[in-house]
Every structure is written in structure tokens, then in C-alpha cells.
C-alpha positions, 0 to 999 in steps of 0.5 A, a space after each residue: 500500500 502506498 502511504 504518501 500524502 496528496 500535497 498542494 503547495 506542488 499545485 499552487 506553485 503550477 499555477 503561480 509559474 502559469 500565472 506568471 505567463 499567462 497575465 498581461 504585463 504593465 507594458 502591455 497595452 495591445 488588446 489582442 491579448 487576453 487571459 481568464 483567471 477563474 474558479 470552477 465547478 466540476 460535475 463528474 458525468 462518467 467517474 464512478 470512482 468519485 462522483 460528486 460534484 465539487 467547487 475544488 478547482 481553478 483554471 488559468 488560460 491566456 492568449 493572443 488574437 492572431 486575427 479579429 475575432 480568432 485567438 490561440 494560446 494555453 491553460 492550465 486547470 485542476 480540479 478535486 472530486 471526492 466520494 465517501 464510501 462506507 464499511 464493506 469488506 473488499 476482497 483483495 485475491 489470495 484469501 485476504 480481505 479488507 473491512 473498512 469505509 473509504 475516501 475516494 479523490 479523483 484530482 485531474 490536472 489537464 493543461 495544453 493550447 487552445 483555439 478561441 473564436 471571440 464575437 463582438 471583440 468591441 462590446 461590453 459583452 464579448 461571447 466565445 467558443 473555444 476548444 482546449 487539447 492536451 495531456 491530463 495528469 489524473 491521480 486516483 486515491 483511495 484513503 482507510 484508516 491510516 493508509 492510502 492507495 493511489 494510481 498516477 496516471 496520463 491521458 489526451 484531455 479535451 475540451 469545447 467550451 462556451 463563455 462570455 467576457 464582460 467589460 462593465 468598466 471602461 479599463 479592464 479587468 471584467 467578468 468571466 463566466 463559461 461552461 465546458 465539457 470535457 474528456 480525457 483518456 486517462 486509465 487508472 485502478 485501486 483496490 478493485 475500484 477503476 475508471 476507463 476514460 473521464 467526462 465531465 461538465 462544468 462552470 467557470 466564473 472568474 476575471 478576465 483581462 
């Protein structure tokens, strides 16, 4: 059994470095770049290892627009789900069983480019699709008693998503609100618990630059 803890300062400093990149400078005065910071909520759809939905998550996005309307650039987001299991006796193989409850977490880390076509580019509110691609670190782990057991894994992640940004004030930031599907290809197991590629959906409510 693996007994090493889920730490968080590694996330935190992901994103603070993507951060760094993604936000726009004092110097930057051109409009054909952009970024989103924002909190997420996430609802498992096929993730039966930890199915319920939750507000632990984050995603960081910045780009620039190549033309009018079409801009490429990269994200990174993360997000936590959890499902508690209650006493059963688990059978492992070999004769042995195990008779406890359980805390499953599912943590999805997907990051990569992405593709956005923005409407109304000079307006107050400026509608977007936008499709997100790349790798996805998943990491389920399942915690009893004082032990855990946990299954790193990596798969192709992505992402259509729909949002608005809202520039209320005459000088940004403004208001960032979307909603996205996703899919990734990820495998994983623990005890005799698995999945097989993960969906979800979920909302995003932030700041735009």
C-alpha cells in the first residue's frame, strides 16, 4: 500500500509559474491579448470512482488574437472530486480481505493550447467558443484508516467550451463566466475500484483581462 500524502503547495506553485505567463504585463497595452483567471465547478458525468460534484478547482488560460475575432494560446486547470464510501469488506485475491469505509479523490490536472473564436471583440459583452487539447495528469486515491492507495496516471484531455467576457468598466479587468465539457483518456485502478476514460461538465466564473 502506498502511504504518501496528496500535497498542494506542488499545485499552487503550477499555477503561480502559469500565472506568471499567462497575465498581461504593465507594458502591455495591445488588446489582442487576453487571459481568464477563474474558479470552477466540476460535475463528474462518467467517474464512478468519485462522483460528486465539487467547487475544488481553478483554471488559468491566456492568449493572443492572431486575427479579429480568432485567438490561440494555453491553460492550465485542476480540479478535486471526492466520494465517501462506507464499511464493506473488499476482497483483495489470495484469501485476504479488507473491512473498512473509504475516501475516494479523483484530482485531474489537464493543461495544453487552445483555439478561441471571440464575437463582438468591441462590446461590453464579448461571447466565445473555444476548444482546449492536451495531456491530463489524473491521480486516483483511495484513503482507510491510516493508509492510502493511489494510481498516477496520463491521458489526451479535451475540451469545447462556451463563455462570455464582460467589460462593465471602461479599463479592464471584467467578468468571466463559461461552461465546458470535457474528456480525457486517462486509465487508472485501486483496490478493485477503476475508471476507463473521464467526462465531465462544468462552470467557470472568474476575471478576465
Amino acid at each position: 500500500m502506498k502511504t504518501k500524502r496528496h500535497i498542494p503547495w506542488k499545485v499552487l506553485a503550477i499555477i503561480a509559474i502559469a500565472l506568471t505567463f499567462t497575465l498581461p504585463s504593465r507594458a502591455q497595452t495591445s488588446d489582442a491579448f487576453y487571459s481568464n483567471i477563474d474558479w470552477q465547478f466540476n460535475f463528474p458525468i462518467s467517474n464512478s470512482f468519485a462522483d460528486k460534484a465539487s467547487g475544488w478547482g481553478m483554471n488559468i488560460e491566456g492568449g493572443y488574437y492572431l486575427t479579429e475575432n480568432f485567438a490561440i494560446g494555453g491553460f492550465l486547470a485542476y480540479h478535486s472530486n471526492h466520494k465517501y464510501i462506507p464499511r464493506q469488506t473488499i476482497s483483495l485475491g489470495d484469501n485476504s480481505s479488507l473491512n473498512t469505509d473509504q475516501q475516494h479523490t479523483l484530482f485531474q490536472m489537464p493543461f495544453g493550447v487552445t483555439g478561441r473564436y471571440t464575437f463582438n471583440r468591441e462590446g461590453v459583452f464579448q461571447p466565445y467558443i473555444s476548444v482546449k487539447a492536451g495531456p491530463q495528469y489524473a491521480r486516483l486515491k483511495t484513503t482507510f484508516n491510516a493508509f492510502a492507495n493511489d494510481d498516477n496516471t496520463w491521458g489526451f484531455y479535451i475540451s469545447p467550451e462556451i463563455g462570455m467576457n464582460i467589460f462593465p468598466w471602461v479599463y479592464r479587468p471584467g467578468i468571466h463566466v463559461a461552461a465546458y465539457y470535457s474528456y480525457a483518456t486517462n486509465k487508472g485502478s485501486v483496490l478493485t475500484y477503476g475508471e476507463d476514460g473521464m467526462s465531465n461538465f462544468g462552470l467557470r466564473v472568474g476575471v478576465a483581462f
